[in-house]
Structures are given as structure tokens and as C-alpha cells.
VEXMIZA-874810 format. One record per residue (C-alpha): residue number from 1; residue in one letter; x, y, z. Coordinates in nm, 2 decimals. Layout:
BEGIN
R   pos   code       px       py       pz
R   NUM      A        X        Y        Z
...
//
This chain:
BEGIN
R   pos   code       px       py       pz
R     1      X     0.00     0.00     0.00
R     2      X     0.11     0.37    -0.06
R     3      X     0.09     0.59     0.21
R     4      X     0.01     0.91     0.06
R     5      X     0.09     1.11     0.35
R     6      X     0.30     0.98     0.74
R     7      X     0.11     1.10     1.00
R     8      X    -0.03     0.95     1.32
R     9      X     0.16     0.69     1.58
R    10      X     0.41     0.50     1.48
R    11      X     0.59     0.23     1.68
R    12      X     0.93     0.26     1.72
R    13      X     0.92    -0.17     1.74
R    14      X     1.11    -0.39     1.95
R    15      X     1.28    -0.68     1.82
R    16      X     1.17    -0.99     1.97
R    17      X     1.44    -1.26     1.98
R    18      X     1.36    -1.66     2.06
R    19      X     1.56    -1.66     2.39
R    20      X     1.82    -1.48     2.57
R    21      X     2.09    -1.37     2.29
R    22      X     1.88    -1.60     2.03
R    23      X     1.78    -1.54     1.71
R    24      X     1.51    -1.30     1.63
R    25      X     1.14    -1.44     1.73
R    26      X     0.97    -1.40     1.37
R    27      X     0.61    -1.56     1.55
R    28      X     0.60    -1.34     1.85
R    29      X     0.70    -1.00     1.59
R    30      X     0.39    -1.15     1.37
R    31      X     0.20    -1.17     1.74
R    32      X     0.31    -0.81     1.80
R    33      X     0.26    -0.63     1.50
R    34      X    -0.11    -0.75     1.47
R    35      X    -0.19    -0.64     1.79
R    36      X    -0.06    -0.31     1.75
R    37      X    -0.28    -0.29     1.42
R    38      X    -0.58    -0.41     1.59
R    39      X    -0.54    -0.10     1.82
R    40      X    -0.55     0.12     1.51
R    41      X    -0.17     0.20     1.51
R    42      X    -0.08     0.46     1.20
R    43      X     0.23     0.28     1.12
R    44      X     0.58     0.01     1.24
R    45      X     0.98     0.14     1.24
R    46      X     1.15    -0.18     1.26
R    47      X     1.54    -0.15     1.27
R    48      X     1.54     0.16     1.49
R    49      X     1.66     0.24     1.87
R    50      X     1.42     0.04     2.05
R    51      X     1.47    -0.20     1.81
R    52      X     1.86    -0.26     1.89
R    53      X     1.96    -0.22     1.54
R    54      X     2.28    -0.17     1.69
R    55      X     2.30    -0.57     1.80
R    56      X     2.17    -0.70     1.49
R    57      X     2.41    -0.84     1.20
R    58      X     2.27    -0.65     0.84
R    59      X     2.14    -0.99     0.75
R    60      X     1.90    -1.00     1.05
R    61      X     1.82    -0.60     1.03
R    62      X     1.70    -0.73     0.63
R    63      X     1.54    -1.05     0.77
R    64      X     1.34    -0.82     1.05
R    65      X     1.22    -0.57     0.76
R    66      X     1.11    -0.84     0.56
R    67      X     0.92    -0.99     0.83
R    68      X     0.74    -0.67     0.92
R    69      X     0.62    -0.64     0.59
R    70      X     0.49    -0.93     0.56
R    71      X     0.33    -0.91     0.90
R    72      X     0.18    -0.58     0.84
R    73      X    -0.01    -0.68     0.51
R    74      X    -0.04    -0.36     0.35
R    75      X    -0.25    -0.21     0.64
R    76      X    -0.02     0.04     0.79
R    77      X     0.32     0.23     0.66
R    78      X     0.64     0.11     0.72
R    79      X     0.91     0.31     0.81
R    80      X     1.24     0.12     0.77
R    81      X     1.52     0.22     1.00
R    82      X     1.89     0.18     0.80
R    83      X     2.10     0.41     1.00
R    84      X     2.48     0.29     0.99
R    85      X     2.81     0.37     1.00
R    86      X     2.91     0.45     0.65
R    87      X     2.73     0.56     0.30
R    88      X     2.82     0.22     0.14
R    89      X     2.63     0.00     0.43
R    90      X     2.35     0.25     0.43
R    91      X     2.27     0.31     0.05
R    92      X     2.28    -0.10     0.08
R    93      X     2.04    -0.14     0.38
R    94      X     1.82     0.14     0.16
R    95      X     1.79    -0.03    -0.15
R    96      X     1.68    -0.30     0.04
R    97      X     1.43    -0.15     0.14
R    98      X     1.29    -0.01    -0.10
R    99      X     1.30    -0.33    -0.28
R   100      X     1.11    -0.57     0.05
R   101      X     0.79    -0.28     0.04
R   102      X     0.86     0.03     0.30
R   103      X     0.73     0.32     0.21
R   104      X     0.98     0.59     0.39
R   105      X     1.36     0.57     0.54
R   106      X     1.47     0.70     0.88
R   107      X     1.80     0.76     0.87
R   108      X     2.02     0.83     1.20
R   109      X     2.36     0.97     1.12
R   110      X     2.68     0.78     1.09
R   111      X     2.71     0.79     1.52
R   112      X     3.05     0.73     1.58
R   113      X     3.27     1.01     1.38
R   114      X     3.01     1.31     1.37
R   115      X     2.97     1.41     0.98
R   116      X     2.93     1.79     0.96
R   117      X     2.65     1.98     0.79
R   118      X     2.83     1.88     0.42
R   119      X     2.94     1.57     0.46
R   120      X     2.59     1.47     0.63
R   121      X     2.38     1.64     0.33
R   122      X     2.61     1.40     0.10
R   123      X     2.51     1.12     0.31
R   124      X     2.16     1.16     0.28
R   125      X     2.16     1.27    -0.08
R   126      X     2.36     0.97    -0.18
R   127      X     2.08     0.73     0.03
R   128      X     1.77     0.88    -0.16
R   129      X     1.90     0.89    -0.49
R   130      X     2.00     0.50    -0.47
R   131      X     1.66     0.44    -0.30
R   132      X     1.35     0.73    -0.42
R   133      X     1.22     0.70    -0.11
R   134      X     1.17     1.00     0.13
R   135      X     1.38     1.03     0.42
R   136      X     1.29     1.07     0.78
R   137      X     1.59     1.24     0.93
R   138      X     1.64     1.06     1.33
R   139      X     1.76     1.37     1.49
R   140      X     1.89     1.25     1.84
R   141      X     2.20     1.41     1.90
R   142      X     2.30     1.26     2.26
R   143      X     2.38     0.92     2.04
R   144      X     2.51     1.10     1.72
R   145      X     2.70     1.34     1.82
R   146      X     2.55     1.58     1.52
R   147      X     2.34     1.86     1.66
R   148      X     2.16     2.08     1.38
R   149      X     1.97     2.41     1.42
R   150      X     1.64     2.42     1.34
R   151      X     1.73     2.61     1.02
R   152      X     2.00     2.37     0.90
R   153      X     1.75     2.08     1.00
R   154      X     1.48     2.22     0.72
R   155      X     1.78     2.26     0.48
R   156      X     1.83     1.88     0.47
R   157      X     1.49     1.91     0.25
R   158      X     1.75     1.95    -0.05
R   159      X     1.86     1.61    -0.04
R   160      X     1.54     1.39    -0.02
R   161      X     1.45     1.44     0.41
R   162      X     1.08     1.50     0.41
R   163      X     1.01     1.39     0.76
R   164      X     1.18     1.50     1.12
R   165      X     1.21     1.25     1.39
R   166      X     1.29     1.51     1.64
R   167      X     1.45     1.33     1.96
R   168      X     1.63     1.61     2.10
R   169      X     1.45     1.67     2.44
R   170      X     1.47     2.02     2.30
R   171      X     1.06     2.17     2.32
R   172      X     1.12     2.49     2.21
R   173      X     1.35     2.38     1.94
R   174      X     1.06     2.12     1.85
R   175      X     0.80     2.41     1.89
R   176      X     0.98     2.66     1.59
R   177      X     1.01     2.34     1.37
R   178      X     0.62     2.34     1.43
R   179      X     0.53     2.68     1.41
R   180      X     0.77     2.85     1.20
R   181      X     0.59     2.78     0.83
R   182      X     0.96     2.83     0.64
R   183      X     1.07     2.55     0.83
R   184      X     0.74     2.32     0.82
R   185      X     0.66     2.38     0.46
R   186      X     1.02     2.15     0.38
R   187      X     1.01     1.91     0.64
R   188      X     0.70     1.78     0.84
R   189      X     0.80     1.72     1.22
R   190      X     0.71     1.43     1.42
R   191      X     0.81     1.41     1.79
R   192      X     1.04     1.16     1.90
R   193      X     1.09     1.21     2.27
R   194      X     0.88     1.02     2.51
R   195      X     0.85     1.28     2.80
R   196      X     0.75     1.50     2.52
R   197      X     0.44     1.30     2.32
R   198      X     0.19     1.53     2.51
R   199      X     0.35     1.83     2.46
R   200      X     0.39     1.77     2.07
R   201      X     0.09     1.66     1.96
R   202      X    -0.06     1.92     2.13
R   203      X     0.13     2.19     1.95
R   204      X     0.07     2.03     1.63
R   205      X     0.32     1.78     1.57
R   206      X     0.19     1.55     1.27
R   207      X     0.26     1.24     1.47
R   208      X     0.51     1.05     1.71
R   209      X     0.76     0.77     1.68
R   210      X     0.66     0.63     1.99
R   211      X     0.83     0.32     2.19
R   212      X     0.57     0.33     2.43
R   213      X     0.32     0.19     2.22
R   214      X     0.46    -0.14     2.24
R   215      X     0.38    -0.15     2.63
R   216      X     0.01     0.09     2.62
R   217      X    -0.08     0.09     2.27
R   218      X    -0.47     0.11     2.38
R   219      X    -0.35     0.42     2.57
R   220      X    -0.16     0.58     2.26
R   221      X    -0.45     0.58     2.00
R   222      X    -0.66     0.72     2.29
R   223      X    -0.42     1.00     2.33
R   224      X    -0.39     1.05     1.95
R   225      X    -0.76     1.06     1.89
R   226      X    -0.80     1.30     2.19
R   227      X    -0.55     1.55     2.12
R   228      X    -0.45     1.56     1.78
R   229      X    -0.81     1.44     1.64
R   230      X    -1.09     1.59     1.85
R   231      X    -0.87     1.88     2.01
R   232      X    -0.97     1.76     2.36
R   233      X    -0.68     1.83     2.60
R   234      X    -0.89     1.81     2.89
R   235      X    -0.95     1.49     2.83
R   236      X    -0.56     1.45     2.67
R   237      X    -0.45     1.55     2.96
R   238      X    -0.62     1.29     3.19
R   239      X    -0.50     1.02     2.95
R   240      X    -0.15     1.18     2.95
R   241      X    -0.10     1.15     3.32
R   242      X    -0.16     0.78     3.28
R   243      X     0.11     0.71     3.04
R   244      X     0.36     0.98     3.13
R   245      X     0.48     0.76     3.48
R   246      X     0.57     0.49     3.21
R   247      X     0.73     0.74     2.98
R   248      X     0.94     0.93     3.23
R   249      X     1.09     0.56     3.38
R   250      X     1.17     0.45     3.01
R   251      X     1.36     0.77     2.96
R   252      X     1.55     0.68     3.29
R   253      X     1.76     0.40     3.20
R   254      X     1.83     0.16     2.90
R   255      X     1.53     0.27     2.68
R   256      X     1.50    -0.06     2.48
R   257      X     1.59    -0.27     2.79
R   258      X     1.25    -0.09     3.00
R   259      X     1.00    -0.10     2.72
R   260      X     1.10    -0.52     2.66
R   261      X     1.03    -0.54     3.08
R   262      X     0.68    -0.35     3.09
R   263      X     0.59    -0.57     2.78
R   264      X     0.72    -0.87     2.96
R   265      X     0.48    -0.71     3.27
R   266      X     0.19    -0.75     3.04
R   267      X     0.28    -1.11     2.94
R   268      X     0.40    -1.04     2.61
R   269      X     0.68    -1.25     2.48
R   270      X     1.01    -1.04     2.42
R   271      X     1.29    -1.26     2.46
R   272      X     1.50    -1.00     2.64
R   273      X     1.73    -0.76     2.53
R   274      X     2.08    -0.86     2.36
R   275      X     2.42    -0.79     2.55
R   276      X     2.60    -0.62     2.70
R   277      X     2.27    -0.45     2.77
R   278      X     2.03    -0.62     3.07
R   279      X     1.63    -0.61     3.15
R   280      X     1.54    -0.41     3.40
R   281      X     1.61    -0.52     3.74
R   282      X     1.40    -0.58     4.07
R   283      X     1.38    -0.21     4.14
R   284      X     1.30    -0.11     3.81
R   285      X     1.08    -0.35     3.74
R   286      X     0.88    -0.28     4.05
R   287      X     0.88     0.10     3.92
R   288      X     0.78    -0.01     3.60
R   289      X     0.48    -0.25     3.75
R   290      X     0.35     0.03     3.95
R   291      X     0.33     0.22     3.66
R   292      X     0.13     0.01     3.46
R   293      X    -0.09    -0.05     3.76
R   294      X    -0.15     0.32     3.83
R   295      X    -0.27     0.34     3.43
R   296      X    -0.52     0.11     3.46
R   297      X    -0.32    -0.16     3.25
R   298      X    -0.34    -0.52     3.42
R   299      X     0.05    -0.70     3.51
R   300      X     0.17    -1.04     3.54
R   301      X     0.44    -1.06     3.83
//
């Protein structure tokens, strides 16, 4: 299916693997994804953050695309997450992608040796030429090391970035990405930044890359039709302080490591996370139960 325009929540998705440092769990992804579209999510991003792209060989980060794909029928967009260290492993990872189904590319900077302004327009101009899909730029400088203004963010328009995945903590740079028209007219923003879904959607974000809605998805579409469909903030604002406990205790430790421990609180299968990383332990856990609990969202302990 073509998305004709990304808006809405999309799930930045976990990648389930069989058993502690096994392969990836293609049933329990299949189990996942169509309960996330049964709770009317917008769209998946496989391959991203909370979905440890960073542990995966390129074979498996193809393998999981593939499966998500397949998974996801044609009911919602697919954003693919290729972010790597170099051009070549990139452009190869986009090609792919473009070749399995998705219908958009978020692409993280090369994280290690911080490209500057140039070299990263290069970068990205190289990956949409090679794949003539539209870019959604992963701006999260605390793992990059590349920190943009909002300015030189909408200049990245010139080389094929469409889309903002803005997961800088920053609200008011978020808010002039939003508001000022010469900056949203080249590249729509969605928020990225947990602690911040509320805040964004409410100033008029287009959508979030969320990786809560693998743990409260019922919660998420709530907030989404509340806020950024009926304009409801009162009522926003009583879902919101359900979910932002969870939120705020994801944001407090290893992100993907938390979100695979509340879904493992809910009784979905996860597989835990790969090393050198490690699930939550007794105390966070316990945090992240009593979270749950105060939203209204039933645990298994």
C-alpha cells in the first residue's frame, strides 16, 4: 500500500528474539505487530533504537524488515530504520528497502565520527537517490554526536528528508520546527521524545515515533484521537498522566531494555534484550509495574 501522507503513531518496534541472545522471534514479531494494528496504530519502524539495530548483524536488520512487511499486510506504513556507520552499508540497507515494500527511510547519522552539515547532506543525498524513497531524518544528538539548528534541519529538505524524527528533548526547538511555516513547509516534524508526546501533539506535531506503544498501545491511539483528532486536552490531559509515569521511567535508564520489561509485565513475549545490555532489574521493574498498575493496565508478576 502507498501511504500518501505519514502521519499519526508509529511504533518505534522492539525486536523480539527466541531466547536470551537468540535469534530474532519472527512468530512473537507476527504476534506483536497484529496487535498493534488491531489497536488502530498509524504505522511500524522496525530497525530503529528500541529495536537494537545496533545488536543486529545487516542480515537480520534485512530479515526483520522483511518480516514486518509481511506481518503488516499492507495495512499500515512502514518506516524502515537503516541508520549505519558508513554511505556504502547505508545506501545498501536502503535499497533493500525499497525493494522488501517500505514506504519511507529514517535515517540516524553515521554515530561514531560526527559528519558535519556537508558531509551529512552528502550522506543523505547519496541514500535517496540509490533508493527514491523520502527520508525521515532521526535527529537524536545525545547518540550522534550531530546537533543541527532548526534552520539547518529544514535545509536537509534538498537532499530527499521529508520527515523529522525530532528526539532532542529540546521543546522549544521542536516548537519553531512546528510553528515557524519556512521550516514546516520542507520538512513535516514528528516528535520523537517520550516525555514530550503530550507536549507535541498538542502543539501540532503531525505524529510521534513512539516506543511506548509497544507496552500501552490502547493508551496511545486514545491520546492520539483526543489530542490531535478531537482537540480535547482536557481529556488528553487525563490520559496523558496515565502514560507519562511509564514514559518518564523509560527515559530513565536503557530505553529498549525498559520497554522489553513493561511488555514482559503485560505477558508479552520479548525474549530480552541482547548484551552487553540487561532487562530491568527488581527495582526497576517494580517502578515499572506500579506504573502500569496506576494506568489502569493489568501485570503479570
Amino acid at each position: 500500500m502507498g501511504i500518501e501522507e505519514i502521519k499519526g503513531i508509529y511504533v518505534a518496534l522492539i525486536t523480539p528474539f527466541a531466547y536470551d541472545q537468540g535469534p530474532i522471534d519472527f512468530q512473537a514479531l507476527d504476534e506483536h505487530i497484529n496487535r498493534l494494528i488491531d489497536t488502530g496504530v498509524h504505522g511500524l519502524v522496525p530497525g530503529g533504537s528500541t529495536g537494537e539495530f545496533t545488536a543486529l548483524t545487516t542480515e537480520e536488520r534485512k530479515e526483520l524488515l522483511e518480516a514486518v512487511v509481511k506481518s503488516a499486510k499492507g495495512r499500515v506504513g512502514i518506516m524502515a530504520g537503516i541508520g549505519d556507520l558508513s554511505t556504502a552499508k547505508t545506501i545498501e540497507l536502503a535499497k533493500h528497502a525499497a525493494q522488501t515494500g517500505a514506504d519511507s527511510l529514517m535515517v540516524a547519522p553515521p554515530f561514531y565520527d560526527a559528519p558535519n552539515l556537508e558531509e551529512l547532506k552528502g550522506h543523505l543525498s547519496d541514500i535517496h537517490k540509490a533508493s527514491g524513497l523520502p527520508i525521515v531524518y532521526y535527529n537524536i544528538p545525545s547518540a550522534t554526536g550531530v546537533s543541527l539548528t532548526p534552520s539547518e534541519l529544514a535545509s536537509l529538505s534538498e537532499v530527499g528528508v521529508r520527515h523529522l524524527k525530532d528526539t532532542s528533548g529540546n521543546a522549544p526547538a521542536l516548537t519553531d520546527m512546528i510553528f515557524n511555516d519556512a521550516i514546516s513547509s520542507k520538512v513535516t516534524v514528528f516528535n520523537g521524545w517520550d516525555t514530550l508526546t503530550f507536549y507535541g501533539l498538542a502543539a501540532g506535531a503531525k505524529g510521534s515515533v513512539w516506543g511506548a506503544t509497544n507496552i500501552v498501545p490502547e493508551l496511545s491511539m486514545q491520546l492520539w484521537d483526543a489530542v490531535a483528532v478531537r482537540g480535547d486536552l482536557k481529556e488528553g490531559r487525563e490520559i496523558w498522566m496515565k502514560i507519562f509515569p511509564i514514559c518518564k521511567l523509560l527515559e530513565s535508564g536503557n530505553y529498549a531494555a525498559s520497554v522489553k520489561t513493561a511488555m514482559e509485565l503485560r505477558g508479552w513475549k520479548t525474549g530480552g534484550i541482547r548484551k552487553p545490555f540487561i532487562m530491568s532489574k527488581s527495582d526497576g521493574r517494580a517502578k515499572l509495574a506500579a506504573a502500569l498498575k496506576g494506568a489502569g493496565v493489568s501485570v503479570e508478576e
